[in-house]
C-alpha positions in Angstrom: 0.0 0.0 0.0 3.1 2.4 0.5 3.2 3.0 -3.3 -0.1 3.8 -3.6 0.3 6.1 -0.8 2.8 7.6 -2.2 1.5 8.0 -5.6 -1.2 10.3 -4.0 -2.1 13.7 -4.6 -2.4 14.0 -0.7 1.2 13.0 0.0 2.2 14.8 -2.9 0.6 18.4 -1.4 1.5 17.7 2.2 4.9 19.7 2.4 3.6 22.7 0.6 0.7 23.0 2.9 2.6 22.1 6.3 4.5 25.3 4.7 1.6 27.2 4.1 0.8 26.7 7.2 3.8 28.3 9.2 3.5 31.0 6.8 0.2 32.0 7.7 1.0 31.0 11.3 4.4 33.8 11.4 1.7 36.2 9.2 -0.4 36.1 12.6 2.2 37.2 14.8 2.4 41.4 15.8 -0.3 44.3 16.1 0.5 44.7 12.0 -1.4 43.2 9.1 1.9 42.5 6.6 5.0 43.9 7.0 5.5 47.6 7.5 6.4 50.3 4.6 9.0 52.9 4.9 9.0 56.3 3.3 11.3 58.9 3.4 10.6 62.7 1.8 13.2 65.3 1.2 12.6 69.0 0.0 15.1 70.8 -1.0 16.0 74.1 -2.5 19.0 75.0 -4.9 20.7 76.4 -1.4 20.1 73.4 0.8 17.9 71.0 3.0 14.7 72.6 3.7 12.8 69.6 5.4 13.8 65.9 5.6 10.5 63.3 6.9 11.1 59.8 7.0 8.1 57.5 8.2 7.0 54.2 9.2 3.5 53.0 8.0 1.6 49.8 8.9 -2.6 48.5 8.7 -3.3 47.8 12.2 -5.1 44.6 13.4 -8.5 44.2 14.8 -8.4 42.8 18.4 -8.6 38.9 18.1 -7.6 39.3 14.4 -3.8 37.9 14.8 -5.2 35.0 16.7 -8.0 34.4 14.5 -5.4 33.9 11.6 -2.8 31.7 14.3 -6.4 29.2 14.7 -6.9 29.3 10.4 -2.8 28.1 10.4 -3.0 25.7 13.3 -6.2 24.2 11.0 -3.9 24.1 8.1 -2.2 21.6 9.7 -5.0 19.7 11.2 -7.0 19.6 8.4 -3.3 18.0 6.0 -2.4 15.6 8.4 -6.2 14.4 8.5 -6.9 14.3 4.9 -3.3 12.2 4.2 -4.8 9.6 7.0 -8.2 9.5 5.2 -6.5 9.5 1.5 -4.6 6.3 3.3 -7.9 4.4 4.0 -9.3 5.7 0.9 -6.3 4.2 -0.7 -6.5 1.0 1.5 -9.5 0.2 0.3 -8.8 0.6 -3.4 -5.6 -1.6 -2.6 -8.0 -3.6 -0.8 -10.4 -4.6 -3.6 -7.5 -5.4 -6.2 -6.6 -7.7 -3.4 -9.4 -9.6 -3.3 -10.4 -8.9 -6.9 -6.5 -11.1 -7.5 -7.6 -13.7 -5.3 -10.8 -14.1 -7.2 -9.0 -14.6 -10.3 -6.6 -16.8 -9.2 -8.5 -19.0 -7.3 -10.7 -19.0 -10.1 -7.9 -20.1 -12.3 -7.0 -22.8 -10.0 -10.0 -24.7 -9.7 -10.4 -24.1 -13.7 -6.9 -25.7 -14.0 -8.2 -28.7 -11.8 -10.9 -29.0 -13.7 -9.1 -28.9 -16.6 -6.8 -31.7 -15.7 -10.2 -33.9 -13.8 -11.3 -33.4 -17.8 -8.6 -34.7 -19.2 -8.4 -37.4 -17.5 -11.2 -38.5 -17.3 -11.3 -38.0 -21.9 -8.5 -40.1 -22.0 -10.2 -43.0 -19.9 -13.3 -43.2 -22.1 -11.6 -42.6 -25.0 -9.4 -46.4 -23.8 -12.8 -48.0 -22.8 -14.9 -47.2 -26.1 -11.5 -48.7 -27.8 -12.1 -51.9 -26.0 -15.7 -51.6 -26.7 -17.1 -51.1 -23.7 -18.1 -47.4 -24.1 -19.9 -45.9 -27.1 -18.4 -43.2 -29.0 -21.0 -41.0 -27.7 -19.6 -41.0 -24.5 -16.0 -40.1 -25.6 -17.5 -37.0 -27.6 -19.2 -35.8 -24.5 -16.5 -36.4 -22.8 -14.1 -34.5 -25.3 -17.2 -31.7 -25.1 -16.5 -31.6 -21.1 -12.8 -30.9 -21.8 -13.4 -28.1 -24.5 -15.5 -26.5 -21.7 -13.4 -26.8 -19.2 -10.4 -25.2 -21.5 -12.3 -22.3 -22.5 -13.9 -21.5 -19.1 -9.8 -22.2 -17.6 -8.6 -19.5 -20.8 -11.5 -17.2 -19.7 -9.9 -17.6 -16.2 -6.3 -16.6 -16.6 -7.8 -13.5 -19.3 -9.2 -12.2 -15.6 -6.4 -13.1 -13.8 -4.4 -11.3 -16.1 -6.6 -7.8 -15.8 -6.4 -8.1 -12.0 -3.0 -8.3 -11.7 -2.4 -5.2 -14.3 -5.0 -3.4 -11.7 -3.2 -4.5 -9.0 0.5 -3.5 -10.4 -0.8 -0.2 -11.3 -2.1 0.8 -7.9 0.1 -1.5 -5.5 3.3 -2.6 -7.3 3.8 -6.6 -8.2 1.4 -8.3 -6.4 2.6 -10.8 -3.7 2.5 -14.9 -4.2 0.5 -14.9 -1.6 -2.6 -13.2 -0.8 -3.5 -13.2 3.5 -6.4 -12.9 4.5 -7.4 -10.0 7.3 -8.3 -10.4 10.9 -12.1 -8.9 11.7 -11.4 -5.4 13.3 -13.6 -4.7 16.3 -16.4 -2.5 15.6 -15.0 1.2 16.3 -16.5 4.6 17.3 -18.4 6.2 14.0 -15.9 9.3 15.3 -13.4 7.7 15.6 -13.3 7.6 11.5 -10.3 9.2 9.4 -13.2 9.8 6.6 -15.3 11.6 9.3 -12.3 13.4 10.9 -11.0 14.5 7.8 -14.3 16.1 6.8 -14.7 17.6 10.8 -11.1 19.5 10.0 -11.8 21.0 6.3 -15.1 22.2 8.2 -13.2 23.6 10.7 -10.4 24.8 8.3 -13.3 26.7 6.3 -14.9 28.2 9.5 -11.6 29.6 10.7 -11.0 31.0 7.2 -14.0 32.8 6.6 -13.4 34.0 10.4 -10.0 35.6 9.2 -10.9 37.1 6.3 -14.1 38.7 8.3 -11.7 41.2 9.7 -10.1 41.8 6.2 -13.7 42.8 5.2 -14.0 45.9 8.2 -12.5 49.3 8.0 -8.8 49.2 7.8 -6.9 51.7 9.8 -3.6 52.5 9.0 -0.9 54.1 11.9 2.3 56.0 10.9 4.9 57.2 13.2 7.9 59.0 12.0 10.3 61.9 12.6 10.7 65.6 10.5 13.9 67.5 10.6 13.4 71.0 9.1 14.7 74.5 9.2 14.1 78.0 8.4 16.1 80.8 6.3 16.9 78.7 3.4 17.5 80.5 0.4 17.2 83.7 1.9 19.9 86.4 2.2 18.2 88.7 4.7 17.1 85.8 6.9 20.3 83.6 9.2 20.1 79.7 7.7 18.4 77.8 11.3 19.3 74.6 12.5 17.8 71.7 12.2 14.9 71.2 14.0 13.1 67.9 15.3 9.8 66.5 15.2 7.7 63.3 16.0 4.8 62.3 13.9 2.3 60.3 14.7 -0.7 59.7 12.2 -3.7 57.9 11.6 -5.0 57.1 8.1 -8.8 55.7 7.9 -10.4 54.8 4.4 -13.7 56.2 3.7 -14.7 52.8 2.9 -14.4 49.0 3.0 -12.9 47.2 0.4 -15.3 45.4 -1.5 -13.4 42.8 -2.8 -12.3 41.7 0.9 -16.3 41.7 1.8 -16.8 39.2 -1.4 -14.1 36.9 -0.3 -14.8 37.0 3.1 -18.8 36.0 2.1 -17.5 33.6 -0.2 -15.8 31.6 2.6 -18.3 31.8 5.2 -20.6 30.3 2.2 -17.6 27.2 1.6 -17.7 27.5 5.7 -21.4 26.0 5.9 -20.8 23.8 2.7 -17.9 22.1 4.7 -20.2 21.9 8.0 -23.4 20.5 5.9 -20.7 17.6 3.9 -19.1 16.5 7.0 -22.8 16.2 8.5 -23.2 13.6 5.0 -19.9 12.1 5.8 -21.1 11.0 9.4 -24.0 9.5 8.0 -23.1 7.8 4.8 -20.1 6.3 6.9 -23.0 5.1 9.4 -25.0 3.4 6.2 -21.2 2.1 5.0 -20.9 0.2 8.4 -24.3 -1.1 8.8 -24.2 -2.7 5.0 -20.6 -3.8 5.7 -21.9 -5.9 9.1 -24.7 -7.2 7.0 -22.5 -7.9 4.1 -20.3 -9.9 6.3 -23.4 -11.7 8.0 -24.1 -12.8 4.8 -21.0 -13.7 3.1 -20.8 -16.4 6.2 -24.0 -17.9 6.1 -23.4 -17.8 1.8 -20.0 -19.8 2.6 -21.8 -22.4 4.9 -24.3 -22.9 2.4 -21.7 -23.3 -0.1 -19.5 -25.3 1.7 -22.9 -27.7 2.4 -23.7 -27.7 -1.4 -20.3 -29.0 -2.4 -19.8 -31.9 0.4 -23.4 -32.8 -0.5 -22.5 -33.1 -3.9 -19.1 -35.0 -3.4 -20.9 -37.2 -1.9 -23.4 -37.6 -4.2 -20.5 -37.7 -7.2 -18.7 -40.6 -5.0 -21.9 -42.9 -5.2 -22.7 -42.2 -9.0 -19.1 -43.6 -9.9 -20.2 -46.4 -7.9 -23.2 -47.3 -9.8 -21.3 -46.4 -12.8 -18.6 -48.6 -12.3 -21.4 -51.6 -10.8 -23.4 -50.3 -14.7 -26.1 -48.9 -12.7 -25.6 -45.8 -14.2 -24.7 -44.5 -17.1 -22.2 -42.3 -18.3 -24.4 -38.7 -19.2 -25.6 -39.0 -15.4 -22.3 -39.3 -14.3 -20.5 -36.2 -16.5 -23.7 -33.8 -14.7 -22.9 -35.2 -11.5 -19.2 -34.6 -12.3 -20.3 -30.7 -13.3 -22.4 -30.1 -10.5 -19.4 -30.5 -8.5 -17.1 -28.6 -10.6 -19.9 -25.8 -10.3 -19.8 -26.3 -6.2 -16.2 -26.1 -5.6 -16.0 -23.3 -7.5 -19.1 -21.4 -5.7 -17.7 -22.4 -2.8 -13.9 -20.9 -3.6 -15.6 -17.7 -4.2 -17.8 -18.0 -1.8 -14.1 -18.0 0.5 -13.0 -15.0 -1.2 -15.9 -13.3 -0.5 -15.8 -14.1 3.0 -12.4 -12.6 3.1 -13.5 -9.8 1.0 -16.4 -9.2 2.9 -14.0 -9.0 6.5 -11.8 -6.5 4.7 -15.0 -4.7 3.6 -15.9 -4.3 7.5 -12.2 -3.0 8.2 -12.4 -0.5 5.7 -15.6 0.8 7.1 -14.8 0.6 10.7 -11.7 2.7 9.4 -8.7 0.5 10.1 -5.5 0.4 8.1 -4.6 -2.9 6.7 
């Protein structure tokens, strides 16, 4: 599952967003919305410095707004690290159904193969007894009939196989000999559930967002603080040149109105805000209907695997006393190639029928939200 994982858009976007993050967390920090701007003004006259002002100018946060930003950053993070563990599961159970998808096929192919080879043999032993005249030629062509069937069905087979194991390569990497089956989780809090926790944090991640950029959408008021140097008789002949004289400025600039495009964005993301709170709402209940059909699937994938195992002793048995009467001439050789089938048919119900029983526990993992 690690090369799915890390194939994953989620993996793939997790640094740049842990970076976003810190940026927006150090762009919280102070009683200044960005970083300051300096200005400096000189006026001058063909004689000298009249007046020299050099200032410092910065928008000034709204109390609560710095922290309001630190929460949207700290979500950031929450919300990254929660959708890479529910892009996992999400992944896991892609990775899951391949699995079991490649041990359908293959066991599948084996019984096909055995078949095959049950087929075969048993072609070759009609086709010795009509020789000695004891069978009619009749029976050998079913027989040979039997054999083409089971060769097509076992070239139909491996065609699957073959398609499972591309979609398993592609997702997973080579696919391993052998295919373990899962241990049944415990059933787990709904809560508990990376899906649900995942969607929790992007609703939280939108609230704080449209929270931040609620202050963005007020009146911005911008401070300046700065110091004048200036003097007097300049340029004049009749009037002594002064010295330089000090002074402290302290200003306050207020815009005569809010910027509109900072009111959109800001109603735009309280909108996403209650999208995000009315999906994760969804998410807690389709994930409730997931693990209700997932115990019921598993309910029945066990009593289906009982029956199945039933049918196909039933029917081995039944196989076992119609060679019997064939062999005491009892019974002839059509009833014994359909009980012959009938079994095939069973054993291979019941193969998928064991699949699915694995399947179906790795269905109930998946929905209780555990990892493989």
């Amino acid at each position: 599952m690690g090369v799915a994982v890390g194939q994953s858009s989620e993996t793939a976007s997790l640094p740049a967003l842990r970076a976003q993050a810190e940026a927006l967390r150090r762009s919280g920090r102070g009683p200044f919305v960005g970083p300051p701007v300096v200005s400096a003004d000189l006026l001058t006259r063909s004689q000298g410095v009249i007046e020299e002002e050099t200032s410092v100018s910065a928008g000034i946060r709204w109390p609560g707004e710095g922290k309001a930003i630190r929460t949207f950053a700290g979500r950031v993070g929450d919300a990254a690290q929660s959708g890479l563990d529910a892009a996992r599961l999400r992944i896991a159970g892609e990775v899951r159904d391949a699995w079991w998808s490649l041990a359908m096929a293959r066991a599948a192919v084996a019984i096909d193969r055995e078949q095959v080879g049950i087929a075969t043999t048993n072609a070759r032993q009609v086709a010795r007894l009509v020789g000695a005249g004891e069978q009619s030629r009749r029976d050998l062509l079913l027989a040979q009939a039997e054999t083409s069937t089971a060769e097509s069905r076992l070239a139909q087979a491996e065609a699957d196989l073959a398609r499972a194991e591309a979609v398993y390569t592609a997702l997973a990497g080579p696919p391993p000999e052998d295919l373990p089956p899962e241990v049944q989780a415990q059933a787990t809090d709904l809560e508990n559930s990376p899906a649900l926790r995942a969607a929790l944090d992007r609703a939280a991640l939108a609230d704080a967002r449209a929270t931040s950029l609620s202050y963005g959408a007020r009146v911005r008021l911008e401070g300046t603080i700065g110091v004048r140097r200036e003097r007097g008789g300049v340029g004049d002949p009749n009037v002594p040149t002064e010295p330089f004289r000090s002074a402290l400025l302290v200003g306050v600039r207020v815009p005569l109105g809010r910027n509109q495009t900072a009111v959109a964005e800001a109603a735009g993301a309280r909108s996403e805000a209650l999208g995000a709170a009315a999906e994760a709402n969804r998410t807690r209940i389709r994930l409730a209907a997931e693990q209700r059909a997932a115990q019921t699937r598993l309910d029945a994938a066990a009593r289906a695997l009982d029956r199945a195992q039933t049918r196909r002793d039933a029917l081995a048995e039944a196989l076992s006393l119609t060679e019997r009467g064939r062999a005491e001439g009892e019974i002839g050789f059509i009833e014994a190639l359909r009980a012959r089938q009938a079994l095939s048919e069973a054993e291979r119900d019941l193969a998928a029928a064991k699949v699915a029983r694995f399947a179906a526990i790795s269905s109930f993992n998946q929905a209780m939200g555990v990892l493989p």
